[in-house]
C-alpha positions in Angstrom: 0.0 0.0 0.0 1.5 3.1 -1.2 2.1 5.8 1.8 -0.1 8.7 2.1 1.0 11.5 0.5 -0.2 15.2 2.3 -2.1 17.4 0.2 -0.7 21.1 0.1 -3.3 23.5 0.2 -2.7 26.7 -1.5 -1.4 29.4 0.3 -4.0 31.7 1.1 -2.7 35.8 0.5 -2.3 37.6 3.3 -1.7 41.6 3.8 1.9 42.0 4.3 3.7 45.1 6.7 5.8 47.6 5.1 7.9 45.7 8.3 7.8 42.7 6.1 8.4 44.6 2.5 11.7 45.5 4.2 13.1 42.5 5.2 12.6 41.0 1.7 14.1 43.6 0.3 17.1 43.2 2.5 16.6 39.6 2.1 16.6 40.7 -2.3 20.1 42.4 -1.6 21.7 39.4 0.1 20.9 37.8 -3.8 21.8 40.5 -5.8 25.1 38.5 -6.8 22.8 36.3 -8.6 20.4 38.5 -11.1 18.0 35.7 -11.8 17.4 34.9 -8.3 17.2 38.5 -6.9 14.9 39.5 -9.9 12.6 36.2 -9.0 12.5 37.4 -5.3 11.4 40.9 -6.3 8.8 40.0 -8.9 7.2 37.8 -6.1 7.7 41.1 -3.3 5.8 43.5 -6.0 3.2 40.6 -6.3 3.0 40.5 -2.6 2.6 44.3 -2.5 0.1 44.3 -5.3 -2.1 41.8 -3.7 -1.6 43.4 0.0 -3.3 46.5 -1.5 -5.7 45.3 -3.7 -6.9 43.0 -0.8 -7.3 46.7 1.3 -4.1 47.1 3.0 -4.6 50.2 5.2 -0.9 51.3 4.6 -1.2 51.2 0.8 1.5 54.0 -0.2 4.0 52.9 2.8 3.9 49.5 0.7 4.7 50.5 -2.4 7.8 53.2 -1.1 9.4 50.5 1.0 8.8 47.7 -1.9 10.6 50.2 -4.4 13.8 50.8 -2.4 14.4 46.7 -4.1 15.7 49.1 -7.2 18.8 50.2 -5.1 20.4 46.4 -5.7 22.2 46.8 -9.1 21.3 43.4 -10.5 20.1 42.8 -14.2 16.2 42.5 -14.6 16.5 41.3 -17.9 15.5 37.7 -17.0 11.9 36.4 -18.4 
């Protein structure tokens, strides 16, 4: 009999903290050696961000000015 196998459930979007913008961005810089990683991690922080505010996120603008400051790290963002 084969073993069970748990069934991930999808992860269900939260709204995120300009707190937690920040730490991916750090967390974006710490990549920034490797341009298709870092530019993975910040497509999925704007996502984040997008989805924070469109779900109502009270501090909308602080979102978006701390999910910006990712442009500092001087990889490429040429990957598809």
């Amino acid at each position: 009999m084969p073993a069970r196998q748990r069934v991930r459930r999808p992860r269900e979007p939260r709204i995120i903290t300009p707190a937690d913008v920040r730490k991916q961005v750090h967390r974006i810089g710490a990549q920034s050696r490797d341009d298709a990683l870092a530019q993975a991690m910040e497509y999925q922080l704007y996502r984040a961000v997008i989805a924070s505010i469109a779900m109502g996120a009270p501090m909308a603008r602080e979102l978006a000015e701390a999910a910006i400051t990712s442009q500092q790290w001087g990889f490429e963002r040429w990957m598809a």
